[in-house]
N, C-alpha and C positions, 0 to 999 in steps of 0.2 A: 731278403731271399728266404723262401719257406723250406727248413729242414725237412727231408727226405727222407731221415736215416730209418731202419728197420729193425732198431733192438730199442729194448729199455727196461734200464735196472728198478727193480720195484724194492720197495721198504713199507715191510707191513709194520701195524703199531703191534709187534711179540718180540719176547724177549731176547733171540734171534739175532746177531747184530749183521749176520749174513742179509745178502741184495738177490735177489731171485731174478734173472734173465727172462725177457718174454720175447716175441715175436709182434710187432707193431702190424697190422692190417693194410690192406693198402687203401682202406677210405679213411682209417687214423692218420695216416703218415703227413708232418705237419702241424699237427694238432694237437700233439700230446709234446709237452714242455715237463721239466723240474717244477716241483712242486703239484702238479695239477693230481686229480686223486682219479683211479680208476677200480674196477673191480677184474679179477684173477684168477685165474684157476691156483689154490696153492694145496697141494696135497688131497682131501676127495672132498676140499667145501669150495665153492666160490666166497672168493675174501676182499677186501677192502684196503688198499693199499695208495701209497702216494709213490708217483714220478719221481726218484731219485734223478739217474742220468739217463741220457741219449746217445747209444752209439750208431755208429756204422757198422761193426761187426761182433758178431758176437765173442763171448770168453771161448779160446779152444778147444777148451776139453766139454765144453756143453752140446749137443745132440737134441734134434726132432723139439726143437723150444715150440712153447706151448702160444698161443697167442693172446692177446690183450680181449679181455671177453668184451668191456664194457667203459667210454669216456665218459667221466661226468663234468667237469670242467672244463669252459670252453677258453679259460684263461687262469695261470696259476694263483694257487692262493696265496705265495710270499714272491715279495717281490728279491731283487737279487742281493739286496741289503740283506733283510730279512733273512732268506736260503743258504748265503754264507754264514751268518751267526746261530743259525739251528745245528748246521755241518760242524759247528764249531763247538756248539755245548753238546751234541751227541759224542764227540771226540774225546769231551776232556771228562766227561761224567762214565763214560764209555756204557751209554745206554746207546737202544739201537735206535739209528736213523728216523724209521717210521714208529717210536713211540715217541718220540722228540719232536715230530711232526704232529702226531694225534696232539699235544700237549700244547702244541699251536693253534691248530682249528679242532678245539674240543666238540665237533658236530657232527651231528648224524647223518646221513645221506635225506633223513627226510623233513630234515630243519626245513623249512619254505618262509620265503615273504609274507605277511600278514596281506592278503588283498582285501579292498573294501568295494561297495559300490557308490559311485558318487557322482551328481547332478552336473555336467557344466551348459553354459549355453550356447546357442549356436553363436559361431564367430564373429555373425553380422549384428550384433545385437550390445551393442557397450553404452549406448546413453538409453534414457527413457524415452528424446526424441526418436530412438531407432525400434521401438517397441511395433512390430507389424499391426497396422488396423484390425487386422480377422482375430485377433487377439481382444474378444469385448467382453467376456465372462472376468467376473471381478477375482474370482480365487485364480483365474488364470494370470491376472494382471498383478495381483499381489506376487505370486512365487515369481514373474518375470520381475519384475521393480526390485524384490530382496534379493535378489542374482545379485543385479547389476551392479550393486550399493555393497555387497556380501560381498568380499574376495577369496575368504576360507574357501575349502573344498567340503561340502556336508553332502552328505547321504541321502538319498529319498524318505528316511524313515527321520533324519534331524528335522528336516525341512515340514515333512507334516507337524510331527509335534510342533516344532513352532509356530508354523502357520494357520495350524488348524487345518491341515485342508486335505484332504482325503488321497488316497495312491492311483484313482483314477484321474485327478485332475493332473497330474504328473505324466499318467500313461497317454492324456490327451495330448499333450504339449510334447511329447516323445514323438510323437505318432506324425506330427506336423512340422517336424523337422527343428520346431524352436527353441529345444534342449535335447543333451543327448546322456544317457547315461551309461555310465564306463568303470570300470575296473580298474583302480590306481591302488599301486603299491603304498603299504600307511607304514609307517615306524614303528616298532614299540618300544615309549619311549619309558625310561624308570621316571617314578616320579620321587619327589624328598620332600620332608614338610617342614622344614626350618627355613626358615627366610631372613637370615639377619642383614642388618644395614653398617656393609660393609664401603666404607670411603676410599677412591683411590688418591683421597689428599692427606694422607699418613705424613707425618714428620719424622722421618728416619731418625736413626741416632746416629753417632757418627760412626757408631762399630760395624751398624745397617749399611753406612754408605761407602763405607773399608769393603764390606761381603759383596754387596753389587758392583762395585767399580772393579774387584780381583774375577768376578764371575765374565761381569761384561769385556775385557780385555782378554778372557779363555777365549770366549766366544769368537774374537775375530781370529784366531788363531789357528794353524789349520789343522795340530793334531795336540790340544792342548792336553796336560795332565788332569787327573780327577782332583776335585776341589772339596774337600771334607770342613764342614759348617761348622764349630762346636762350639754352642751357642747354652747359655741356660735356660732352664723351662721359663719360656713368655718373653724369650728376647728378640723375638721377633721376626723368626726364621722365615713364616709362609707368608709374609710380607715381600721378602727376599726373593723367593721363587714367582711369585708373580710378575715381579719386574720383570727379572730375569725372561720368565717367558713372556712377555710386551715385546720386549728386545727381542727375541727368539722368533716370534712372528713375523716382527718387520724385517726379520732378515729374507722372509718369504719359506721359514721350516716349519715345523713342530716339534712338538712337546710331550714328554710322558714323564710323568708323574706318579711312585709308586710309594705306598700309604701302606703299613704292617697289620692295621685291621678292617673290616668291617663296619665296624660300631663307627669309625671315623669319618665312614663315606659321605653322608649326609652334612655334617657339620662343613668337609673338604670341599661337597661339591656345591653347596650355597656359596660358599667365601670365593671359589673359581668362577659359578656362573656369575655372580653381583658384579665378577670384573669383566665377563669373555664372553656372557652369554650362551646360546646355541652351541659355540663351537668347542666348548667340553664335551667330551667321550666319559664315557665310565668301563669299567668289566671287571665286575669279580662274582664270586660264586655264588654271591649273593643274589643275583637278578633269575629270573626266568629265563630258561634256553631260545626262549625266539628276543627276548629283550637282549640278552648277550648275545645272539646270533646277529639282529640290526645294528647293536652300537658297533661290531667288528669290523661289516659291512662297511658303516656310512665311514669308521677309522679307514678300511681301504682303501676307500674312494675319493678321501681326503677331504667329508665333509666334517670329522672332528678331529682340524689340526692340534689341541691337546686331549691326551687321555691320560685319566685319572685312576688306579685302579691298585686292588692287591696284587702278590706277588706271580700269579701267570698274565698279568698283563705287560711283562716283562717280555713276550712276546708278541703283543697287537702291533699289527701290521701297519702301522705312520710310516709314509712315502716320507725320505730326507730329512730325518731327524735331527733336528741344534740343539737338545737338550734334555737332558735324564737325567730326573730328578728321584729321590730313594729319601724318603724321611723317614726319621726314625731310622736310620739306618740298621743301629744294632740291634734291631728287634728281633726275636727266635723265629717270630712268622714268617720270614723271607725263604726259609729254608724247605723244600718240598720232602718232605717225610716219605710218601707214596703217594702214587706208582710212580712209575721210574718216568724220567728221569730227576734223578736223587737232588737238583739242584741247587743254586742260593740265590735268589733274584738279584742280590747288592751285589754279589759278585759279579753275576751276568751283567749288571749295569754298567758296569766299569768295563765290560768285556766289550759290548755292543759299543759303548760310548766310543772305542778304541779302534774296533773296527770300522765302522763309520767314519773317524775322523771330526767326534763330535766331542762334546762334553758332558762328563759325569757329575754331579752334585749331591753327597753326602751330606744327611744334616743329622744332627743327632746333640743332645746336653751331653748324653753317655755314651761317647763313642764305642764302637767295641774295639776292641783291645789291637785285632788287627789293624782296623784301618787306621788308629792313634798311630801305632807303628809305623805304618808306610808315610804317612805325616814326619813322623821325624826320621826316617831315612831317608827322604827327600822324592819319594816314588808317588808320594804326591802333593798338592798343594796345600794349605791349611791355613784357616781363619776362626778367633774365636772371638763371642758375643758375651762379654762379660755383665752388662747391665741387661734389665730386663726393660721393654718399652714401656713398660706403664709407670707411672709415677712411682710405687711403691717395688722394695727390693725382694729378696726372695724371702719365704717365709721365714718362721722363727721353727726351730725343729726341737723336740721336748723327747728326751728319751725316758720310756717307762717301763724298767727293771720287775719284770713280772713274776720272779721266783719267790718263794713263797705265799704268792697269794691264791684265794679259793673262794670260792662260794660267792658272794655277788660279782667279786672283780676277776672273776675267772677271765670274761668273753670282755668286758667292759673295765677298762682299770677306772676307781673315781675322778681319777685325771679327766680323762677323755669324756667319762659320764658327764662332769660337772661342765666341762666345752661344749659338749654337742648341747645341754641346757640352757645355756645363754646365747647361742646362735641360733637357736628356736624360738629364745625370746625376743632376742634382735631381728627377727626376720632374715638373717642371714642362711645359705644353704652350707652343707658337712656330706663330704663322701667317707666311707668304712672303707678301706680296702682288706680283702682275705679271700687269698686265693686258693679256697678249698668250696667248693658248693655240696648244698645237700645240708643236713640238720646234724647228724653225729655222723661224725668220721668211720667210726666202727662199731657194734657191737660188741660186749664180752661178758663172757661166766664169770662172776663176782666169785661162782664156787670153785670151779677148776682152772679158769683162765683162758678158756676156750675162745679165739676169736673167731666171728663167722665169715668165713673166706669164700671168695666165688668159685664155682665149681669149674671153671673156666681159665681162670687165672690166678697167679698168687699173689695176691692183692686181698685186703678187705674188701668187703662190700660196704657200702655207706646209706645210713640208713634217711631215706627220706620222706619227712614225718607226711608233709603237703598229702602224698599217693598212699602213706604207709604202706612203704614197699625196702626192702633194701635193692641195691642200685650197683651193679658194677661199671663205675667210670674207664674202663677199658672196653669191653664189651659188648656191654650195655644189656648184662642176662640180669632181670629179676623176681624177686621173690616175694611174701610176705615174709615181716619177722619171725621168728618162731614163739612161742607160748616155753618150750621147754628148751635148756642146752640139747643138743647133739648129742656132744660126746658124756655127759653126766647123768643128761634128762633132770636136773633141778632147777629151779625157777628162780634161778638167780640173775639172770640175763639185765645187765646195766647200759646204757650209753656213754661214750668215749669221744671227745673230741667233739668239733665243731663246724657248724662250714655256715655258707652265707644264709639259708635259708633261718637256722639257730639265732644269725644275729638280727635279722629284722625281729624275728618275733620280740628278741632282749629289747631293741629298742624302745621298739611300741608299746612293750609293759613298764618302761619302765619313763616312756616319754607320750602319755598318753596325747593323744591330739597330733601327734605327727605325721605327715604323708610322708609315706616310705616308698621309693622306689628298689626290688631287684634285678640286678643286670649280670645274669651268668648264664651259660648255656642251654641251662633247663629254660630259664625265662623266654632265648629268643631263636628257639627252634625254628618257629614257622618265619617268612619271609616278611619284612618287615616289621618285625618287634624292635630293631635295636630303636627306628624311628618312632614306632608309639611310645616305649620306655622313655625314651632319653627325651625326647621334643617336650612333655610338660614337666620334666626336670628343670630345662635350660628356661622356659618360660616363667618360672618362678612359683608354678601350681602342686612342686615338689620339694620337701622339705629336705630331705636326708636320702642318696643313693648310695646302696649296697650291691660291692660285686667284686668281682676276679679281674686277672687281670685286664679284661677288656675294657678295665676304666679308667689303668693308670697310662694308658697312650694318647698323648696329646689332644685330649678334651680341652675343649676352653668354655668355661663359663663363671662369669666375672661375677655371681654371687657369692660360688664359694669363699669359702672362707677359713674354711677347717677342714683336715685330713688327717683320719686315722686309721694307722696300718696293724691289726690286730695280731697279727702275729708274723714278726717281719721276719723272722731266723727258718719259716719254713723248707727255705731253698738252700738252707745249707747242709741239711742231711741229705740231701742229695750226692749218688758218687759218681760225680762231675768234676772234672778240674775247674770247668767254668760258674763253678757252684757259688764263689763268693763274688765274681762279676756280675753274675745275675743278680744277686742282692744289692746289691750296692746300685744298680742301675735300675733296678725295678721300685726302690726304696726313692732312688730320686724320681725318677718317673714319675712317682702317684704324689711325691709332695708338692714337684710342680703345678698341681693342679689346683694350689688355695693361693687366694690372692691373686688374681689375676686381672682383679679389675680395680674400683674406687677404694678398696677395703683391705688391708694387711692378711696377711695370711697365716695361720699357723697350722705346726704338725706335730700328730703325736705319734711316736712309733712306739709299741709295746714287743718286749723283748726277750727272750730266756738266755741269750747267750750276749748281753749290750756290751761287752769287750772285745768282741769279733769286729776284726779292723774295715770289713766292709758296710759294717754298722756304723762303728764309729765315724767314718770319712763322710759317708750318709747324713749328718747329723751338719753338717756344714757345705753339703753340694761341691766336695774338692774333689772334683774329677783325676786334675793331676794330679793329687796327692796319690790318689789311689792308684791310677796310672802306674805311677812307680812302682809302688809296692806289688803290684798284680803281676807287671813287665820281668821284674827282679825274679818272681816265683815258677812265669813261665819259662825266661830263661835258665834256669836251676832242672828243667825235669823236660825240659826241650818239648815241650808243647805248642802248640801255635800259637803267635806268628813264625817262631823257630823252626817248624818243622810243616810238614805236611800230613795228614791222617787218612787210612783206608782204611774202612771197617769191614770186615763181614760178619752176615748173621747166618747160622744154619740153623733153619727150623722144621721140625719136623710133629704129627701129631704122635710117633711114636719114640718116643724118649733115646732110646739104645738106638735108631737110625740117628736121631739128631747129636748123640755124640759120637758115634762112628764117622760120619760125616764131616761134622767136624777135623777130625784128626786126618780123617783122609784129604781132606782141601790143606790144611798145614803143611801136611808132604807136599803138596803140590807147588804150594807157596817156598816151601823151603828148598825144596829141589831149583826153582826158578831163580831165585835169588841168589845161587851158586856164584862167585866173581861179582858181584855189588859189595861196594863199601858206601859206611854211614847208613845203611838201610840196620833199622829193630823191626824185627817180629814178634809180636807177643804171641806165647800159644793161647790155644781155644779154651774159654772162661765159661760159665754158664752167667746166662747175661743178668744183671741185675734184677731188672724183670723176669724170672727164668721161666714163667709160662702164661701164655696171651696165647686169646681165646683159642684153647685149645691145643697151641703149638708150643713145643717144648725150644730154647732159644739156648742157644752156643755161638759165640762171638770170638773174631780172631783179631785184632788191631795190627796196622805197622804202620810208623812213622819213620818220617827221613827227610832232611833235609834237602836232598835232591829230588826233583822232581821230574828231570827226566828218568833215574833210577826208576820212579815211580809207572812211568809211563812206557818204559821198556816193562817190567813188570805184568802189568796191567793186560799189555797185548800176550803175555805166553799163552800159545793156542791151547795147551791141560787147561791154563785156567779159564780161559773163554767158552771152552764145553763145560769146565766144571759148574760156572753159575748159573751155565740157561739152563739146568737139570729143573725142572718141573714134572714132578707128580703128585700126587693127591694130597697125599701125604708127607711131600719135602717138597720146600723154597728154599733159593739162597739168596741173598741181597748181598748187594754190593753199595756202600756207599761212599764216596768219596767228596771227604771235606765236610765227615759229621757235623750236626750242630751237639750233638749229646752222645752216650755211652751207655745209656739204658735200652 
């Protein structure tokens, strides 16, 4: 029966969490559904908005509604699965409706299908006996013959060049009915260049066949708990998930599959097609907008029952989903920093999984501390992978105590130098890990002390020898060095610190004859570099890769042999409560990566603070060791898993707004909060960071254990107007269920 009704609530993508009333048309009535996108009159622009609901009557107190100017979808773009778990994370993030939606179908109105022109023949025409007589000119009978024989769809312009045969002899055979040429929608498909030969006659281990057999038993189950993997590096996790989704298929569902970086896609999506073929999807921000606009598409249509993808593929649109998968789960990348809404993919994974009536699949060596938790409170299920698949065990870890040393083994301790030298000469491959890029960390005045700071932010600037330029890693404002200090004008001006560009150069002088690859942001700006970098890495045409963290996340390549962490205490100056989980997880992360094939592995980590207990546990891959210790510390200062966090930030480009501001949202928080127990309020701090590009930063925390407290909270209408305040010059964010503090 075709709905009739004459209202419909619109949800723009602003920060607004308000629905705007319109008046439906009476040639729309019918046609316009939840989810479908229309355009608006909203205040004196026409705007771009999505079909929330559909009423019958309008809100009372609304007057003279304006009407729907413009349909562009002739069917919605989330199906009813999909519509309830957007309504649901706009809910709990409390961003509004329609940016929650933009965050869905990230496309323009003028996104289009790539069209092609292409040759087919007439329908009477399928053997060579059926080739019409009047057909006696040889270049006519050659492009009829390569038709028949040809099943691809090619182009008037393929078919000459390969035939040789000119656009008239085409335009004969059009003209006579014996081919016709048409307009068909093409895909665009990504392409990847790693090809590995992946068998699906693997010999599980028995802890492999412990993880499939507790996964496959979720599976038939009708609203099973999340199953968290925690497995060591190389134990065989996306062995696991493949099964898994085999099973997932035949059940007649799909699949999504969510990866914490980029730099992984290619290696994920060779290992998923060698088993699935075609029927892999991909989406992350990595592709071109009409390449992510076809793989959405053919996921809607359900021509790619699994997709593959980073953290807003947490949204693609799979019709009846049996499986969501999150590896790496504890990775920082899942977490959406900006624009709103503020989210965490793993979270949302377990949300979706839940609403669905499907299952969630956690995998991680280093769980985060959360989901370890809900493992042993019983909120969810839990499997671990204590051997690794391949013959040899986890590597050997070597810690190297780097205080007092200087001048050669500053960047390189002799340890490590004298490793990466016989794994050069073995033919064997050595990753560096330091996650700092650029050549020196900072500048400084040898005479007054002056460091040269971006005019933008209070941060150094880092000075990058490659462009000779200094470089603000926030920003991105820069400059040449200077010749004199600033503040002195003496020409004393020295470098400080390190970062990866510094170490290739060490290497190569001090390892002549080595191919160096680096792999950090500056390297893979443009769109496909992680696959030019990395493809003659893995093929063996590279000797030694240098990079951040984008290389300690589940790479696999079975030459390595050695991994060294140049400076592994960097993330503990950081003021993060989460400061020593990140080390300790980032520290095992990059040593997983030697040894992973015929050949033992070793790791060296160099150190300033090698007593710091998330080094030391590091140093032996005991997850639960650390576990405990980290468990004990959050419960002590009630941090999460114990509690729940909301941050805000108020920023402003004029200082005295930004903490006025501040203080004036506190009242407001604190007035709200009147009658809640177990709720802390921290007052307004200046943020760690306290000025980015341009905006001066003040930050208010509160945690609590309860979370509806939170959520009553959350909706007080002062503070609903206080955070959509936008002007030029002042933002307030809101985020809920920070990954950081800075």
């Amino acid at each position: 029966m075709v709905n009739k009704s004459k209202f419909v609530e619109v949800a723009f993508p602003i920060p607004a969490r308000q629905l705007f009333t319109y008046l439906i048309p009476e040639h729309l009535r019918g046609q316009i559904q939840p989810g479908c996108r229309l355009f608006a009159q909203l205040g004196n622009r026409k705007a771009l908005g999505f079909a929330a609901h559909i009423l019958d009557t309008p809100p009372a107190q609304i007057k003279d509604l304006k009407p729907v100017l413009h349909l562009l979808d002739e069917e919605p773009l989330f199906g009813p699965e999909l519509l309830r778990f957007l309504r649901w994370t706009a809910d709990y993030y409390m961003a509004s409706l329609g940016e929650t939606f933009a965050a869905a179908y990230p496309f323009s109105p003028a996104t289009r299908p790539r069209m092609v022109k292409v040759v087919l023949l007439n329908d009477r025409i399928l053997t060579s006996e059926q080739i019409p007589e009047d057909i006696q000119k040889p270049n006519q009978r050659r492009v009829i013959e390569f038709l028949i024989h040809r099943k691809a769809l090619l182009s008037p312009a393929d078919i000459s060049r390969e035939l040789g045969v000119g656009p008239s002899t085409l335009k004969t055979l059009e003209k006579h009915g014996w081919l016709r040429i048409e307009s068909r929608e093409q895909a665009r498909v990504p392409q990847f260049a790693y090809k590995g030969d992946y068998g699906a006659d693997l010999t599980l281990t028995s802890d492999q066949e412990q993880a499939l057999a507790l996964i496959e038993r979720a599976l038939r189950q009708a609203s099973p708990k999340p199953i968290l993997i925690q497995g060591v590096t190389g134990s065989g996790k996306t062995e696991i998930y493949l099964r898994a989704i085999d099973t997932v298929l035949r059940l007649g569902k799909t699949a999504l599959v969510l990866i914490p970086e980029i730099s992984l896609t290619p290696q994920t999506m060779d290992r998923f097609r060698s088993r699935f073929g075609d029927r892999v999807g991909i989406l992350h921000s990595g592709l071109g907008q009409g390449e992510r606009y076809d793989e959405w598409r053919m996921a809607r249509h359900g021509e790619r029952p699994i997709l593959v993808g980073t953290r807003s593929a947490i949204f693609a649109p799979l019709e009846n989903p049996g499986l969501i998968i999150v590896d790496e789960e504890h990775d920082g990348s899942y977490k959406q920093s900006d624009p709103s809404p503020r989210y965490h993919a793993r979270d949302l994974a377990v949300v979706r999984a839940h609403l669905a009536g499907t299952l969630a699949v956690l995998g991680s060596a280093t769980p985060s501390a959360e989901s370890a938790y809900n493992v042993r409170s019983g909120k969810y299920e839990g499997i671990e992978l204590r051997q690794r698949a391949s013959t040899h065990g986890l590597p050997m870890v070597q810690l190297v105590d780097m205080r007092g040393r200087a001048g050669d083994e500053a960047i390189l301790s002799r340890e490590l130098f004298e490793a990466l030298w016989d794994r050069y000469e073995n033919r064997q491959q050595s990753i560096l890990f330091l996650n700092r890029r650029g050549f020196a960390t900072s500048l400084i005045c040898n005479h007054c002390g002056h460091i040269l700071m971006c005019d933008h932010c209070s941060v150094a600037m880092v000075f990058h020898n490659s462009q000779r330029l200094l470089i603000c890693h926030h920003c991105d404002a820069r400059k040449p060095p200077p010749e004199y200090c600033p503040a002195c004008t003496e020409k004393f001006i020295r470098q400080r610190g390190y970062g990866t560009e510094r170490v290739v150069q060490e290497v190569e002088e001090k390892i002549p004859g080595a191919r160096v690859v680096r792999l950090d942001r500056d390297t893979t700006r443009q769109k496909g570099e992680h696959d030019r970098l990395l493809t003659p890495f893995r093929q063996g045409e590279s000797d030694i890769l240098v990079g951040t963290q984008m290389i300690a996340k589940g790479l696999d390549f079975p030459n390595v042999t050695l991994v060294g962490v140049l400076n592994a205490d960097y993330a503990l100056s950081l003021p993060d409560f989460r400061a020593a989980e990140r080390t300790f997880t980032l520290l095992t992360q990059v040593a997983g990566r030697a040894g992973r094939g015929k050949h033992p592995g070793e790791v060296f980590i160099q150190t300033y603070c090698p007593d710091h207990y998330s080094i030391q546990l590091a140093l032996t891959q005991d997850y639960n060791a650390f576990y405990e210790k980290e468990i004990r510390y959050r419960r002590l200062i009630g941090f999460p898993p114990f509690s729940r966090i909301v941050l805000w930030r108020v920023e402003s480009t004029i200082e005295d707004i930004a903490r006025g501001k501040a203080w004036e949202l506190y009242s407001i928080l604190s007035a709200a909060l009147q009658g809640h127990q177990g709720v802390t309020l921290l007052p307004p701090v200046e943020a760690p960071l306290y000025r980015l590009r341009d905006f001066f930063r003040w930050q208010i925390a509160l945690k609590s254990r309860s979370l509806p407290a939170i959520r009553s909270l959350l909706s007080n209408k002062a503070l609903l107007k206080f955070i959509t305040l936008r002007r030029r010059e002042l933002r307030v964010i809101q985020d809920v269920d920070p990954s950081d503090m800075l």
